[in-house]
Steps between C-alpha positions, in 0.01 A plus 500: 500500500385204357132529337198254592508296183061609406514836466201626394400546159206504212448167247329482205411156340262480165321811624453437850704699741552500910754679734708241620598540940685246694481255134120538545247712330396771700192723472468834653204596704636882555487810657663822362557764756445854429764692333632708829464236725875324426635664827571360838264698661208406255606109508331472834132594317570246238585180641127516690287521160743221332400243764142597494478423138710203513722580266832308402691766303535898549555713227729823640641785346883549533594880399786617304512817729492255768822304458694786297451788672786645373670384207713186568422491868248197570293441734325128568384506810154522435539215294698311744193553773250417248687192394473369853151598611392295192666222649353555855169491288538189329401697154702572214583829313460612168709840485414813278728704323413877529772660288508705191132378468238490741131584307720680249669738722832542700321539801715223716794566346784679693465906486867489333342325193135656531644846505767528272340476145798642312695126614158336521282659240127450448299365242347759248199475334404574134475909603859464652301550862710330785292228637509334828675146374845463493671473112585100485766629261710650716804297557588686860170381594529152447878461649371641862183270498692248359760533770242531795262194390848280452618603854154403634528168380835451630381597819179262485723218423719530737239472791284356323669219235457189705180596663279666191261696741455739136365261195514768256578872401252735359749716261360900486118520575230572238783652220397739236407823494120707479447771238678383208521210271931475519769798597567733243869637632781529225614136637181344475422633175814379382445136596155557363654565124694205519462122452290292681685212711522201317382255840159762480495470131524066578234556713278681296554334212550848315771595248781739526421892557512818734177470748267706313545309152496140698188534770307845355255652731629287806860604440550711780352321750700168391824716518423610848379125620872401385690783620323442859537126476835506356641718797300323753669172323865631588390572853309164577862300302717674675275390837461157422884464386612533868181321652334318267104478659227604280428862343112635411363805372172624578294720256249777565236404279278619216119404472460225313219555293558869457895629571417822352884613339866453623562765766150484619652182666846494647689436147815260477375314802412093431120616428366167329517625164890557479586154677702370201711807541586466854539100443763576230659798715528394815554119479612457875171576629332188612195656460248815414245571787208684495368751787129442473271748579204458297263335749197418226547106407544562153784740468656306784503153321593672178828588664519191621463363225747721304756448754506106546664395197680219371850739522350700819444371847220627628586728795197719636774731671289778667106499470232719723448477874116531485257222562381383130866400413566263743319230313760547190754292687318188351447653136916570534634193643223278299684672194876332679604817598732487710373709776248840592554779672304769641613822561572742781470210811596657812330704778712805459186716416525539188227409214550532072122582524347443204742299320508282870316464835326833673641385797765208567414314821353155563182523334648601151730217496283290659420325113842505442629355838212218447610354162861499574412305899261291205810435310801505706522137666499359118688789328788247440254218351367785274839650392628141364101445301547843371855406334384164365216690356192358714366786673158703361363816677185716499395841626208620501338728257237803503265396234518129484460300782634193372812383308620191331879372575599219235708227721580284218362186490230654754319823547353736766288783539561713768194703586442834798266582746288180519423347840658188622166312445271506153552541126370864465751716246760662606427821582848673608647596826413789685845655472723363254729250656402078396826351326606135497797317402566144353778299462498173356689278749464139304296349252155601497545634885518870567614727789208737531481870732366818501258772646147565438419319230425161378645286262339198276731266327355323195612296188726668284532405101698153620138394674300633322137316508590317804325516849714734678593396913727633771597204627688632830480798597770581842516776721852564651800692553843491464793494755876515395389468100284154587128456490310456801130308449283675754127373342293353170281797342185329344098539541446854578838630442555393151126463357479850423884580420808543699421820696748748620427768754728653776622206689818404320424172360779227298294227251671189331257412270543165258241520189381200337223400231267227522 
């Protein structure tokens, strides 16, 4: 088979990052289905809630048990189905790996390899109690995961090479393990008394030692984070090798203000304060995503922030299904992410109540299904702003009501909760759910959206004590990628801000001084 020439893949340019599709840049307004729902019979309860919120990529679960059975007889299928109902969809996929990881168990993996923990053995914790995790230590382990993921991704490229229906492969889900800071077997303690890599050591910019004399107190959790990474590493390489798309990992977070200690959290996974390690174990991951289920504004930006980094492309890879996150989509892709995605999107029946939705029908995704029909007809314009590094995003808050977004040359203050007419402070939405976005489309002229909330622009340092002006001010829309004038804003409509509500509204706006 010969191979479309773009496959897809992640770039990184002076700290700016995008996920390259077709030789475009590509953002991801998705949908994760629930964990059981990757089955024929399930697919029929999925493809509903996917069009009702608009979505252009779905995030689905392919099990180990699923395609390995039994060992060395494969079964794609399921993937073969899925592959083409995509298609029929006009969406792409983003598939999951649940193998010797998923939330720190075995629980997708085949009952030959869950069962057997004399060939597959279990981590240990500091008591010698067997936990639930699997040992990343255990070379037996890592061949038959190994084997299964590279089979996988011969499969996918052979049906799916010259077509790339699947953009990019989420390798294990939410690694690590709960109730201990690292395992404590013989093998692991082993490892544990010995040098520290040198590319961790490079990274670290630490000296020669065993793991206790060269990171103290966090030594056992930095062991873990590389033992996990560094076994996810040869699975994702040994992926990519045959079919070279890109490979993630997605973390199971820790609070960020208090994390309480290793164990607490699932240890070894890519939590944000062992990045480094899993950017100097696991170099073929394209990127580190988190699952974001914090639903208070400042623990959520504070991950965002962690995450969208200079050597990290922001990737908000699973968040909550309930109401108050839907207006993070503009915090995540006004950070360049390159793409958010809430979880459990189907109408199977099933809820992740509290961490999501009570109930998933139409009303609960109702926020979420608006911002992405706000965004979709411009998703492309926004993708190629976010790469060049021109794109600016606000949620809203609980205990401030406005924000400041520094645009360079130019500022704006996004404010919630004020009418469409008068000057009165902001006083917040009802339910939490204003964001904008802003991308700066030429000089001085700005792309402007959002819901529930207004934005001012103003003079930033460049102007400063000038008379500040928006000259033109344009609503449209855009077909095929191009701008569309529909109508001048001015008088009422800009006098007292540019006001979003519910009606899904597309501003060029060209400031000026005078």
């Amino acid at each position: 088979m010969t191979l479309a020439a773009e496959a897809p893949r992640v770039v990184n340019e002076n700290g700016r990052h995008a996920l390259m599709v077709d030789g475009k840049p590509y953002l991801i307004l998705g949908a994760q289905v629930n964990n059981s729902s990757a089955w024929p019979s399930a697919m029929e309860k999925v493809w509903p809630a996917v069009e009702y919120m608009h979505a252009n990529t779905v995030q689905v679960p392919i099990a180990w048990e699923q395609v390995e059975p039994k060992e060395g007889q494969f079964d794609f299928s399921f993937l073969d189905s899925l592959v083409g109902q995509a298609r029929e969809h006009k969406v792409r996929l983003v598939l999951l790996w649940f193998a010797t990881w998923k939330n720190n168990g075995p629980g997708y993996a085949p009952e030959w390899v869950k069962l057997d923990n004399a060939r597959f053995p279990r981590v240990l914790n500091r008591d010698g109690k067997q936990l639930g995790s699997l040992s990343p230590h255990n070379p037996a382990t890592l061949e038959a995961d190994r084997k299964a993921f590279v089979a996988l991704m011969k499969h996918l490229r052979a049906i799916d090479g010259d077509r790339h229906t699947v953009i990019m492969m989420q390798v294990e889900n939410e690694a690590g393990t709960y109730g201990t800071d690292r395992d404590h077997s013989p093998a692991a303690d082993k490892l544990f008394a010995g040098p520290v890599p040198d590319a961790l050591l490079q990274r670290t910019h630490k000296s020669a030692g065993n793991w206790q004399q060269v990171y103290g107190a966090d030594a056992g959790e930095y062991f873990h984070a590389w033992s996990v990474a560094h076994f996810i590493e040869q699975v994702a390489k040994a992926g990519k090798d045959v079919y070279d798309i890109p490979m993630y990992a997605n973390a199971a977070l820790r609070d960020p203000f208090k994390p309480g200690p290793a164990g607490g959290y699932e240890s070894g996974g890519p939590t944000d304060n062992v990045l480094d390690v899993w950017k100097a174990a696991a170099p073929t991951l394209a990127t580190l995503g988190p699952d974001i289920y914090m639903p208070d504004y400042a623990r959520y930006t504070a991950v965002i922030d962690r995450y969208a980094r200079p050597d990290n492309a922001l990737f908000v890879a699973e968040t909550g299904s309930s109401k108050p996150y839907a207006r993070y989509v503009f915090a995540a892709l006004g950070k360049r992410g390159l793409g958010f995605s809430p979880f459990g999107i189907d109408f199977t029946g099933y809820s992740n109540y509290p961490l999501g939705a009570r109930k998933i029908d139409a009303d609960a995704l109702e926020p979420f299904a608006a911002n992405y029909a706000l965004l979709a007809p411009f998703i492309d314009v926004l993708a190629d702003l976010s790469w060049q590094g021109k794109l600016w995003g606000a949620s809203e808050p609980e205990e401030t009501h406005t924000q400041d977004l520094d645009l360079g040359e130019w500022s704006a203050r996004v404010g919630y909760g004020q009418p469409q007419f008068g000057v009165d402070p902001a006083p917040g939405n009802t339910e939490l759910k204003g964001g904008v976005l802003i991308g700066q489309i030429g000089k001085d002229e700005f792309l402007v959206t959002g819901r529930h909330a207004r934005v001012n622009f103003g003079n930033g340092k460049a102007h400063a004590g000038r008379n500040f002006i928006m000259a033109r001010v344009e609503e449209g829309h855009y077909e095929n990628g191009k701008w569309i004038f529909d109508r001048i804003w001015n008088g009422d409509q800009t006098d007292y801000g540019l006001n979003f509500t519910d009606v899904p509204q597309v501003l060029h706006v060209r400031l000026s001084t005078f």
